[in-house]
KEMI-853274 format. One record per residue (C-alpha): residue number from 0; x, y, z; residue in three letters. Coordinates in steps of 0.05 Angstrom, whole numbers, always signed. Each point is the difference from the previous one (the first is absolute). Layout:
BEGIN
kelum nr NUM	px X	py Y	pz Z	rest ALA
...
END
This chain:
BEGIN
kelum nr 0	px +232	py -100	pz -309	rest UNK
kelum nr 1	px +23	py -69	pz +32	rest UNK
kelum nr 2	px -28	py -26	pz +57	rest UNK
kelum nr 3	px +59	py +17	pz +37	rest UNK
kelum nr 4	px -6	py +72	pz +0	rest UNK
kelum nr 5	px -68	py -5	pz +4	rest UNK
kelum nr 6	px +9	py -32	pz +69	rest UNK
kelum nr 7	px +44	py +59	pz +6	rest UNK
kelum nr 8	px -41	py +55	pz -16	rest UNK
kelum nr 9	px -58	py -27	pz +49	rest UNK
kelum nr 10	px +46	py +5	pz +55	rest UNK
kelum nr 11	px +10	py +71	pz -17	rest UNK
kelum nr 12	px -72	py +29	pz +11	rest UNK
kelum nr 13	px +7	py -9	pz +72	rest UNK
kelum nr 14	px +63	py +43	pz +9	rest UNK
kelum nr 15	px -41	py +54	pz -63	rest UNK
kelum nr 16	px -58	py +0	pz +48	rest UNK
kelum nr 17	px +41	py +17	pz +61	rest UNK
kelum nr 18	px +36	py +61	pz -35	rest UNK
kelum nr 19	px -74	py +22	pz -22	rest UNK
kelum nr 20	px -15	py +17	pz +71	rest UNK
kelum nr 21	px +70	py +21	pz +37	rest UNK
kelum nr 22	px -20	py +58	pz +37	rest UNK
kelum nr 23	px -70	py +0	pz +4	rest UNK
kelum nr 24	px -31	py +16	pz +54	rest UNK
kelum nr 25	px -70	py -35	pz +38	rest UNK
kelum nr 26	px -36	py +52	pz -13	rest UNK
kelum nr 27	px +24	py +3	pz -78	rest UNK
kelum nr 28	px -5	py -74	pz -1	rest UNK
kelum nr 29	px -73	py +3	pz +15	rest UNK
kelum nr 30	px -19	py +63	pz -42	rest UNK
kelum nr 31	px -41	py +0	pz -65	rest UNK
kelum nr 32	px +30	py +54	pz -34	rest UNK
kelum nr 33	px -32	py -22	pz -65	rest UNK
kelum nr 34	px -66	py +5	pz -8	rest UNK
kelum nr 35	px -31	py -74	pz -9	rest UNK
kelum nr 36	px +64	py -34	pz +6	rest UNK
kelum nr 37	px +20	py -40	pz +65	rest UNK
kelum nr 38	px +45	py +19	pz +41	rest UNK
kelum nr 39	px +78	py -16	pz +12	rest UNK
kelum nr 40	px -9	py -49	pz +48	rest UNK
kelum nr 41	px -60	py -26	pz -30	rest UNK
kelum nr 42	px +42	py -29	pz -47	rest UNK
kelum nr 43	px +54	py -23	pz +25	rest UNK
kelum nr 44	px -56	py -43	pz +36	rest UNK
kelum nr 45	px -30	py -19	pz -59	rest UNK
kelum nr 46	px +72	py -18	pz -26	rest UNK
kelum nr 47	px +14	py -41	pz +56	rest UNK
kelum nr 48	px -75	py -40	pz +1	rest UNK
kelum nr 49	px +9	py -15	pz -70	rest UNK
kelum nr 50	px +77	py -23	pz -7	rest UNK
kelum nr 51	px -19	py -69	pz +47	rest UNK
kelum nr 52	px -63	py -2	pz -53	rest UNK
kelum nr 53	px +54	py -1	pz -52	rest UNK
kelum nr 54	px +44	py -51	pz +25	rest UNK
kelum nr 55	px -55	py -46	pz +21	rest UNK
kelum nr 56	px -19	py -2	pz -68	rest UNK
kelum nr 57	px +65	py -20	pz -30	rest UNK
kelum nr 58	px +10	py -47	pz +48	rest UNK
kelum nr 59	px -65	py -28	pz -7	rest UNK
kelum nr 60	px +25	py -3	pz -68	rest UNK
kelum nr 61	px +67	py -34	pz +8	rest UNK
kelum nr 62	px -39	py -50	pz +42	rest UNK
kelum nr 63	px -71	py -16	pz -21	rest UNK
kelum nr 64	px -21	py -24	pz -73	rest UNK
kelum nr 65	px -39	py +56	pz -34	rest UNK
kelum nr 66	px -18	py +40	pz +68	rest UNK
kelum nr 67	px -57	py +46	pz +1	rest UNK
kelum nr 68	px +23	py +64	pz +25	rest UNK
kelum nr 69	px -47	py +60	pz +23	rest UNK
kelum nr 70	px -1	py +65	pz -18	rest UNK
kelum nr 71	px -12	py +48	pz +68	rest UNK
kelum nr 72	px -36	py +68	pz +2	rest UNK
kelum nr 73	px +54	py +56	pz +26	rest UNK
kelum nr 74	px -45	py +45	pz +18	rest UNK
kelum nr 75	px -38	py -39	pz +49	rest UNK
kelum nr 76	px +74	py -16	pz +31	rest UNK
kelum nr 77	px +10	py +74	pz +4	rest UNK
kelum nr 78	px -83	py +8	pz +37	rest UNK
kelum nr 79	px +6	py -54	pz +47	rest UNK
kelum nr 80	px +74	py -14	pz +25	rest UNK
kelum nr 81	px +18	py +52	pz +44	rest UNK
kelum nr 82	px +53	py +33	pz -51	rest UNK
kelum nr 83	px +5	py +66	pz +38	rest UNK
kelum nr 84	px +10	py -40	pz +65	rest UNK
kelum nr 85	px +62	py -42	pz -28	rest UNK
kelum nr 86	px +83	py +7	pz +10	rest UNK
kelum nr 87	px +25	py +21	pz -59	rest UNK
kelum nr 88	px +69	py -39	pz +12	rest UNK
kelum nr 89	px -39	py -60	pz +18	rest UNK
kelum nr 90	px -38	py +6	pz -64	rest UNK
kelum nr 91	px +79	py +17	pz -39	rest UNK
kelum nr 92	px +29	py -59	pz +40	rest UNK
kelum nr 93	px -59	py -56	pz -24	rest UNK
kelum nr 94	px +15	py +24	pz -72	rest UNK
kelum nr 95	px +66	py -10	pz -8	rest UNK
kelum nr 96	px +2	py -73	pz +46	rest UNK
kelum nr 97	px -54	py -19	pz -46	rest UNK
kelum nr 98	px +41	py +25	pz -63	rest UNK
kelum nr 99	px +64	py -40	pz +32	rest UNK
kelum nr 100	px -33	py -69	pz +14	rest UNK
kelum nr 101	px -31	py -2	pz -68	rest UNK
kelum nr 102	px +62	py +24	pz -29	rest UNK
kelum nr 103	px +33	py -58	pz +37	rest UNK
kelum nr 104	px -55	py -54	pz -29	rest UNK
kelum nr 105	px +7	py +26	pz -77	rest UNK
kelum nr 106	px +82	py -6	pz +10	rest UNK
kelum nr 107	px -7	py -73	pz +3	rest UNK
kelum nr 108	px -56	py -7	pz -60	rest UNK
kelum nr 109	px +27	py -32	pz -67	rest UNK
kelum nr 110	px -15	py +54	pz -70	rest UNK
kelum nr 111	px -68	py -49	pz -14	rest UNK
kelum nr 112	px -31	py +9	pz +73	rest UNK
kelum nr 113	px -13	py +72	pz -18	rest UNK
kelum nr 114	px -43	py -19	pz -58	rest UNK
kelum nr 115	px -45	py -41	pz +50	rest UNK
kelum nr 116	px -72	py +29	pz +1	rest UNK
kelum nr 117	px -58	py +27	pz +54	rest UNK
kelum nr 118	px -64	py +25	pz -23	rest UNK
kelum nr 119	px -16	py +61	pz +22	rest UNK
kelum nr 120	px -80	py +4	pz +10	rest UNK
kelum nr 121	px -8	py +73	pz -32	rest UNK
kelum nr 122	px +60	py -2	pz -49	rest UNK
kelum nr 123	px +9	py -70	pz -24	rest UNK
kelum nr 124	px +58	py -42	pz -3	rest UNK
kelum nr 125	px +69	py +24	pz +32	rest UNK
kelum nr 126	px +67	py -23	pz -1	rest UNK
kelum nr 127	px +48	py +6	pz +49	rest UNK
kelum nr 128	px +44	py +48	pz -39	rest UNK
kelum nr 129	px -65	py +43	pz -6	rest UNK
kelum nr 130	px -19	py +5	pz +70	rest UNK
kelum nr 131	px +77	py +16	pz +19	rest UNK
kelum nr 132	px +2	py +50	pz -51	rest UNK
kelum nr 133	px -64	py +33	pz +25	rest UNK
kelum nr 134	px +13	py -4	pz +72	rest UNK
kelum nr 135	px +73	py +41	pz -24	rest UNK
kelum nr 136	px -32	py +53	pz -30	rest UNK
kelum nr 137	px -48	py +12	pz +57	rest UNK
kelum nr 138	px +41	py +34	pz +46	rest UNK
kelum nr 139	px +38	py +52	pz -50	rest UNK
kelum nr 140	px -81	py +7	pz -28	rest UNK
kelum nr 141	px -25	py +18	pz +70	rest UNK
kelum nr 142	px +63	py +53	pz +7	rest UNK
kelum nr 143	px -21	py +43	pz -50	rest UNK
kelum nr 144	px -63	py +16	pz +32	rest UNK
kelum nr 145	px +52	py +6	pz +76	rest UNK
kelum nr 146	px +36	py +51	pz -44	rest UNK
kelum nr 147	px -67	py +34	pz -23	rest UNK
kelum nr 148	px -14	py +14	pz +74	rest UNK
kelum nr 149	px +76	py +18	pz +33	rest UNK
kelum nr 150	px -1	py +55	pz -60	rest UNK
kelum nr 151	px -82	py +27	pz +20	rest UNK
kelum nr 152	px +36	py -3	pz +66	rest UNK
kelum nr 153	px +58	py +45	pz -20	rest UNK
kelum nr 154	px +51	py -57	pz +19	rest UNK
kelum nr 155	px +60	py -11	pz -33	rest UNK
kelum nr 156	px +10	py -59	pz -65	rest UNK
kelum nr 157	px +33	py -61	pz +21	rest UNK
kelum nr 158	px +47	py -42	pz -39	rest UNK
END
């Protein structure tokens, strides 16, 4: 896939996201239908913590020489920041102005920037490629489990 529709396809996973929880109510948002699993709005928080996490890496990328990135524990995220206690349209909103900024930056990058290189401290070296093609699939990876709990909740599919 070129970088173009990459770009493309990252910009999607806000609009995914937002069709994964039409409908749902506060009270569905905040259940835990599934045994062990977090809740709806639990991660849409988690989502929207980790997508600036993402994009300060690449950037940190695209700026720095050889950056050391750090890995971050989500389930200390999902203990200690109030995830229960948070809007989810705020939380929607910060995803996709995060998604549309970055998108923005990588526009203006030449084919060679996204070979440019942070080192992650857990998982090693890390282009910029890499980290945009992980931070892509983290959204439609976090909407299975959304789907998981709307059907334990007897809610409708999305599409």
């Amino acid at each position: 896939m070129n970088i173009s529709a990459k770009i493309e396809e990252y910009l999607q996973g806000p609009q995914l996201l937002r069709r994964a929880v039409a409908g749902m109510t506060q009270e569905q948002l905040v259940a835990r239908p599934v045994p062990g699993r977090w809740s709806t709005l639990e991660v849409v928080c988690h989502l929207a913590d980790f997508e600036p996490i993402f994009a300060d890496r690449i950037k940190r990328a695209l700026a720095e020489e050889r950056p050391t990135i750090l890995g971050a524990n989500q389930d200390l995220f999902v203990q200690r920041l109030a995830y229960h206690e948070r809007d989810l349209e705020e939380e929607l909103s910060l995803i996709e102005l995060t998604r549309k900024q970055l998108a923005r930056i990588l526009r203006t990058l030449q084919p060679e920037d996204f070979q440019r290189v942070a080192v992650h401290n857990q998982a090693g070296p890390r282009t910029v490629e890499q980290l945009l093609d992980t931070a892509i699939r983290h959204i439609p990876h976090h909407v299975q489990f959304i789907r998981e709990k709307r059907r334990a909740l007897g809610l409708p599919d999305f599409m």
